[in-house]
VOGU-3710 file (C-alpha; in Angstrom, 3 decimals, decimal comma):
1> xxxxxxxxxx> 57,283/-19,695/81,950  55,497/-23,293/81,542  52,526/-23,900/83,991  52,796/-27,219/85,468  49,869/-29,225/84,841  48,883/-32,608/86,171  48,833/-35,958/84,784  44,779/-36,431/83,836  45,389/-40,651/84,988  46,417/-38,706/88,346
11> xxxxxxxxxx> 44,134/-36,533/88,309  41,525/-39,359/88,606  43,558/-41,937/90,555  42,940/-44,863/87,546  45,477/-46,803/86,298  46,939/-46,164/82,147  45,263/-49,171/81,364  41,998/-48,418/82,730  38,525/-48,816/80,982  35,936/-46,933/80,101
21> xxxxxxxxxx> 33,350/-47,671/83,064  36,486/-47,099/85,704  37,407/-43,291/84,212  33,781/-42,827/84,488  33,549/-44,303/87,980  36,534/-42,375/89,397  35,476/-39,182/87,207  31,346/-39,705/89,431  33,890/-39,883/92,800  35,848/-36,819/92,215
31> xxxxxxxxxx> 32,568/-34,804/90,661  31,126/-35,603/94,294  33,412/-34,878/96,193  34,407/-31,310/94,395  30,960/-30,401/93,223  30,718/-26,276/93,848  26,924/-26,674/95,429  28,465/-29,121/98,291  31,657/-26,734/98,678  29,915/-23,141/98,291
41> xxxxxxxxxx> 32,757/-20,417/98,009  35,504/-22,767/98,356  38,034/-21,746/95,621  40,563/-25,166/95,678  37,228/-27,367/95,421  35,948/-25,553/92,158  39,689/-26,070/90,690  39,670/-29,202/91,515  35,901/-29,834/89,948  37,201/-28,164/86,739
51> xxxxxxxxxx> 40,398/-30,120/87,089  38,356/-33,662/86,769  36,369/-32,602/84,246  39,013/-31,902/82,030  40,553/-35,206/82,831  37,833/-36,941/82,423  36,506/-35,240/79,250  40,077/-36,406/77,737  40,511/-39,750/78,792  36,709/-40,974/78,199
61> xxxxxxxxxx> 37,511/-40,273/74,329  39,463/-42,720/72,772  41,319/-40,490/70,489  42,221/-37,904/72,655  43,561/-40,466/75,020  45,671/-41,802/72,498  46,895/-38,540/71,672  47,616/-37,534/75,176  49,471/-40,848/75,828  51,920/-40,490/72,987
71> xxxxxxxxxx> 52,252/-36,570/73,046  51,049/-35,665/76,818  49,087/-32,127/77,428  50,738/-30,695/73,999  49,713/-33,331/71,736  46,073/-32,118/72,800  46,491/-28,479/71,069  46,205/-30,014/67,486  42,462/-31,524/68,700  40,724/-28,582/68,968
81> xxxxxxxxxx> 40,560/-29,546/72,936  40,069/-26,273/74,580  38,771/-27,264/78,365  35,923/-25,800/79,702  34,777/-22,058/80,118  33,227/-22,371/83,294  30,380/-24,647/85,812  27,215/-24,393/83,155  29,729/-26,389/80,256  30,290/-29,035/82,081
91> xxxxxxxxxx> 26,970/-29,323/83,638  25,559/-29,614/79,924  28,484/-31,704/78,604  28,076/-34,378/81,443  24,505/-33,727/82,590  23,948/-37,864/83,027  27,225/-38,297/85,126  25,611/-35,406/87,638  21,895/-37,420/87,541  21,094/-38,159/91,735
101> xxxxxxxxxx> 23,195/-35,744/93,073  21,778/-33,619/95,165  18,392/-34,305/93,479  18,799/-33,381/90,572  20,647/-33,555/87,009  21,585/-30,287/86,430  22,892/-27,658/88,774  20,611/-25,477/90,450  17,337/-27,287/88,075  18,591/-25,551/85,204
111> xxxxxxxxxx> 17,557/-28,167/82,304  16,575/-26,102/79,563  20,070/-25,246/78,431  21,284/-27,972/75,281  24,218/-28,737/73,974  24,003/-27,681/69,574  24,647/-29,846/66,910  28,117/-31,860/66,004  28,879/-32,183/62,484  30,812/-34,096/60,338
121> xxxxxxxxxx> 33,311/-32,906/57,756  34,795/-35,387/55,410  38,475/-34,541/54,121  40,418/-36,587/51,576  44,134/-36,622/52,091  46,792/-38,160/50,176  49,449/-41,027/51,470  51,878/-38,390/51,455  50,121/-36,097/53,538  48,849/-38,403/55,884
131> xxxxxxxxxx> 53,128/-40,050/56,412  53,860/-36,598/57,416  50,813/-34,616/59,089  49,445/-31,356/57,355  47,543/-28,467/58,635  44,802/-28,163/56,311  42,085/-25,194/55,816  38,821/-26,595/55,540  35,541/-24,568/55,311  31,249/-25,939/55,784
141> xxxxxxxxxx> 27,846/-24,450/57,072  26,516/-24,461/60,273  23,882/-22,923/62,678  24,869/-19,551/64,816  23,330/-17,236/67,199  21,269/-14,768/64,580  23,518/-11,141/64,453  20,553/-9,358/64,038  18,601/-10,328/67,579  21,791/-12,233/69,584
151> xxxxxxxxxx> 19,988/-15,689/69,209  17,032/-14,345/70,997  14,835/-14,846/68,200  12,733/-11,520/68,488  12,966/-8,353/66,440  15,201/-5,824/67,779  13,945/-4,057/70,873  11,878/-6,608/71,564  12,640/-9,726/74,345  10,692/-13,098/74,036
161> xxxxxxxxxx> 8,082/-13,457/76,832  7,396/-15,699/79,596  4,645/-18,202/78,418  1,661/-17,399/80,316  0,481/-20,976/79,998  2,993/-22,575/82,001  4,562/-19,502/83,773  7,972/-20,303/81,868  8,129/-23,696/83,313  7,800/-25,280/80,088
171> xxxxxxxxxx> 5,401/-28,015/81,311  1,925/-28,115/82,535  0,169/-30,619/84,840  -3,209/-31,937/84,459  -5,003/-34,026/86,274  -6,565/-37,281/85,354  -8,066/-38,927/88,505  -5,957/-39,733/91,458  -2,934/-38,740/89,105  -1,117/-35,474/87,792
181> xxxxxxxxxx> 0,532/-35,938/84,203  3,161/-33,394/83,413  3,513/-32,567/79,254  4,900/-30,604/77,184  3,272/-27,148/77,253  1,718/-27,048/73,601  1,704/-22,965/73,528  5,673/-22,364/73,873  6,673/-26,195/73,186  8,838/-26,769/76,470
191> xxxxxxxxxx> 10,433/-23,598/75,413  8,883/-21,636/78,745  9,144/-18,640/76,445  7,203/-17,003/73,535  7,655/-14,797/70,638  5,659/-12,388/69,324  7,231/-10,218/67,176  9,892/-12,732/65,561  12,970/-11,576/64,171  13,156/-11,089/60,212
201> xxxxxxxxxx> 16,366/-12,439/59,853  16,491/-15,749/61,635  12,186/-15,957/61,261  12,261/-16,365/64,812  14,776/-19,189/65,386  17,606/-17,442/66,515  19,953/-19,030/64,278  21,481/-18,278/61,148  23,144/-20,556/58,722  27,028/-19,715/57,983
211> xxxxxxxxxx> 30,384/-20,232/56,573  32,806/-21,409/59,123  36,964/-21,996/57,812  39,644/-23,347/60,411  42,398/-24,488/59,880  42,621/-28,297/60,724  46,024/-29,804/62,269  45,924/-33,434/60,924  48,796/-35,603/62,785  51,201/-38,082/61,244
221> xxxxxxxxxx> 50,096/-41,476/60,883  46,072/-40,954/60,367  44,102/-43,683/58,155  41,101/-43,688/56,630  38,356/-43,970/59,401  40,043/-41,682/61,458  38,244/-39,288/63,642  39,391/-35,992/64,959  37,002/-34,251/67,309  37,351/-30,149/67,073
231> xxxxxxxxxx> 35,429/-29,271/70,558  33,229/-25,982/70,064  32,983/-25,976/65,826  29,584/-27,323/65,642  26,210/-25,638/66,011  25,133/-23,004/69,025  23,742/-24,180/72,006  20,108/-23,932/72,787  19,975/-21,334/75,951  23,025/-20,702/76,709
241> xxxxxxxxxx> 24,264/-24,508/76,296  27,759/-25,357/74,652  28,217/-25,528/71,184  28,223/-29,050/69,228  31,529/-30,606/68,022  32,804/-30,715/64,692  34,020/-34,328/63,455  36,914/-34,346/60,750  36,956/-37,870/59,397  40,074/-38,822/57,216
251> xxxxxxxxxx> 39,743/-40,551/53,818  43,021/-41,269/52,649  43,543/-42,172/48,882  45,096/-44,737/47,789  49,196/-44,158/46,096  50,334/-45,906/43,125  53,438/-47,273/44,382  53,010/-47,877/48,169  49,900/-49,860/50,054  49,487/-49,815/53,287
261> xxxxxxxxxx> 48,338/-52,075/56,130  48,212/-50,216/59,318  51,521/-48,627/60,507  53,566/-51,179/57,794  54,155/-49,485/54,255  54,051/-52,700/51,350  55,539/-52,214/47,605  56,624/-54,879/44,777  59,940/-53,709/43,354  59,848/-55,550/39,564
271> xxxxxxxxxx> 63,753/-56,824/38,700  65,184/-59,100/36,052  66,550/-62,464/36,402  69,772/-60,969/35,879  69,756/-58,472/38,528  68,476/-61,287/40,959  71,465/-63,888/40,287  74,271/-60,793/39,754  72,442/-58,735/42,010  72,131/-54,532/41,620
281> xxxxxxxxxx> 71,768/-51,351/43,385  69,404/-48,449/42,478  67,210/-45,394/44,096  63,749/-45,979/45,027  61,089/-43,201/45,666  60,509/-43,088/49,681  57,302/-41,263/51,533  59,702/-39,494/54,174  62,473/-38,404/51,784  63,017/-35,513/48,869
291> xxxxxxxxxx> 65,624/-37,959/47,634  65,104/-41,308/47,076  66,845/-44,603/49,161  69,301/-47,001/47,980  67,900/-50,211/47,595  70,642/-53,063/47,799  69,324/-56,017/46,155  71,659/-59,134/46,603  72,815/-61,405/44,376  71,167/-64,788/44,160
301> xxxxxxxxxx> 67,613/-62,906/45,366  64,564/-65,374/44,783  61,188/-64,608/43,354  58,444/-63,060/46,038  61,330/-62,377/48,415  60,772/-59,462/51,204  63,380/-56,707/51,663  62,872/-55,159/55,061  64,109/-51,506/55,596  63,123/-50,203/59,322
311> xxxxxxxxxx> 61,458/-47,130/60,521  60,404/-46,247/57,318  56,681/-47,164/57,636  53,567/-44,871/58,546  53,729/-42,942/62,554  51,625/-44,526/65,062  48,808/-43,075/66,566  48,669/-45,855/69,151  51,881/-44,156/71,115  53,887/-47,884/71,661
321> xxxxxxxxxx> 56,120/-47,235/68,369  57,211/-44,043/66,328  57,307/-45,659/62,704  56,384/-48,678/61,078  58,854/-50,574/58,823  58,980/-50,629/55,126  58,253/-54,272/53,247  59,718/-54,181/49,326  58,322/-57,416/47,749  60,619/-58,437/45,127
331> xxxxxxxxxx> 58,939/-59,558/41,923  61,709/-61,208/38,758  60,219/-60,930/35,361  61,188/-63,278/32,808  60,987/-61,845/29,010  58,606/-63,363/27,204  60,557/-62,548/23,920  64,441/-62,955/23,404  66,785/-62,171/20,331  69,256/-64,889/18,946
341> xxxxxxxxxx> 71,884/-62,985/20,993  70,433/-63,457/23,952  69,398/-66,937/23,623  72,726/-67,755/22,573  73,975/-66,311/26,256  71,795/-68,336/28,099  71,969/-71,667/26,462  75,826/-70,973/26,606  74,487/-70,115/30,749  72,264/-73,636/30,799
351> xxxxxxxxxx> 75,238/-75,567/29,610  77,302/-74,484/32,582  74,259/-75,733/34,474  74,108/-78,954/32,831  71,060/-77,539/31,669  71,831/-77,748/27,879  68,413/-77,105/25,938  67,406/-79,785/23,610  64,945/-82,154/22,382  66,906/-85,337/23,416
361> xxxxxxxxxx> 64,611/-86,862/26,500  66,438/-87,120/30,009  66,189/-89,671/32,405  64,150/-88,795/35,398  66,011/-90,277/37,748  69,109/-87,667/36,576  66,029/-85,085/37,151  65,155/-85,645/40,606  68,692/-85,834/41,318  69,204/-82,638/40,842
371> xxx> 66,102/-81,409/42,637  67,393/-82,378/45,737  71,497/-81,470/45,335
//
């Protein structure tokens, strides 16, 4: 059975073609309103806090919102969009949106909790792939909680100690006249703990460096540029915070036949002067077939003429159109060499014209005649 989920715009009460600063606005409204510290132990109210974040988190990122126009709450499960697992997540991911409520930025004071690293990942995709979508396995390094000591960052059996110098506070005040300065506590580094018996593996950091593969859903109609944000696959968290994000941006090679300019797929189809005045039909290659399409090319057909065959572009990721169109320059080539035969056929052609070839000089007047029969 399919759970019904809301629209995210209603969700937020914003319009579709709302900006930035008035998802953000609406997003500060509903975090207010819904926040679990002004609503303790009411159920609907931390639903509905976890509801707006999840809006919010979609809509405030221009990809995802494209996505989720043109393929709604399904369209989302290619992104590597996963929601949120719970108050602390979303308190990290949107810790400025939450600065002067209830006097302070994070819930309960809780700052020292960081959100890890994102990465990037470049992958190179051919025009092919990127007409119809792929689902691509791609593999890279990154930072995770050490094995050995669970990110801790002590030996085993051992737990990292509250700094004496600041009493785990991670800051210490001094005094300089009338004033108290709070710093950074130099003995743990703001880090309110310490370690003394470091772990071997991770050398105390609590991270290890490893191989990470996913597999990567890439959607039809990506370009070179474009971004796709996998929530979660980038580094651990510092104290419990979220991981970072890992950012898959698309180079797309360029194809021998076809060029591109957004959506709109552009070739030159070469012909000869004969099959532009008789006209011809043959089979072109095409990005969405096995087989190739019949290309009709009419009789008479000038030089530089375009050919227009619908749908047959590149998929929009923009959501107002499914397909481009397809734009077949036509480019005649005249031989540069010709045998007797052949000349003999098109003098015979030019006389028909009252073109006939010779060396005898023509009046111009008979000339411009003609240019403008």
């Amino acid at each position: 059975m399919t759970t019904y989920r809301r629209d995210y715009y209603e969700i937020l009460s914003v319009s579709r073609d709302c900006g930035g600063e008035e998802i953000k606005k609406a997003y500060r409204k509903m975090a207010f309103k819904y926040h679990p510290d002004k609503n303790p132990g009411d159920k609907e109210a931390e639903e509905s806090f976890k509801e707006a974040a999840e809006a919010y988190e979609v809509l405030r990122d221009s990809e995802k919102r494209q996505v989720y126009d043109q393929f709604g709450h399904e369209g989302l499960q290619g992104t590597g969009f996963r929601g949120f697992n719970g108050f602390e997540d979303i308190f990290s991911s949107f810790g400025d949106i939450f600065e002067g409520f209830f006097g302070f930025g994070s819930r309960g004071g809780r700052t020292r909790a960081r959100q890890g690293k994102s990465l990037r990942y470049d992958l190179e995709l051919t025009l092919e792939q990127a007409f119809h979508g792929v689902e691509e396995e791609i593999s890279f390094h990154r930072l995770e909680a050490c094995n050995t000591c669970n990110g801790t960052g002590a030996a085993p059996g051992n737990e990292p100690r509250t700094c004496p110098t600041c009493q785990g506070k991670g800051q210490v005040i001094r005094s300089q006249g009338f004033f108290q300065v709070s710093t950074t506590c130099p003995a743990c580094h703001g880090q309110g703990e310490i370690i003394t018996d470091p772990c071997t593996d991770c050398r105390g950091g609590g991270k290890t460096r490893v191989e990470r593969s996913i597999s990567v859903k890439i959607p039809p109609g990506v370009d070179t540029g474009s971004q796709l944000r996998l929530r979660g696959e980038g580094e651990t968290g510092e104290h419990g915070g979220p991981p970072g994000d890992l950012f898959v941006v698309i180079h797309v090679k360029e194809h021998e036949f076809f060029r591109r300019e957004e959506e709109e797929l552009i070739c030159e189809i070469p012909i000869s002067f004969v099959q532009a005045a008789l006209g011809d039909t043959f089979m072109i290659p095409m990005l969405d077939d096995k087989e190739s399409h019949e290309l009709v090319i009419p009789h008479g057909t000038q030089p530089g003429e375009v050919i227009k065959i619908p749908g047959k572009g590149m998929a929009s990721l923009r959501g107002y159109r499914k397909r481009g169109d397809l734009y077949i320059k036509i480019i005649v080539k005249i031989p540069k060499k010709t045998n007797q035969s052949q000349r003999e056929l098109l003098e015979a052609f030019a006389e028909t014209e009252d073109l006939a070839l010779s060396n005898k000089k023509k009046s111009s007047k008979g000339f411009w005649k003609k240019m403008t029969q």
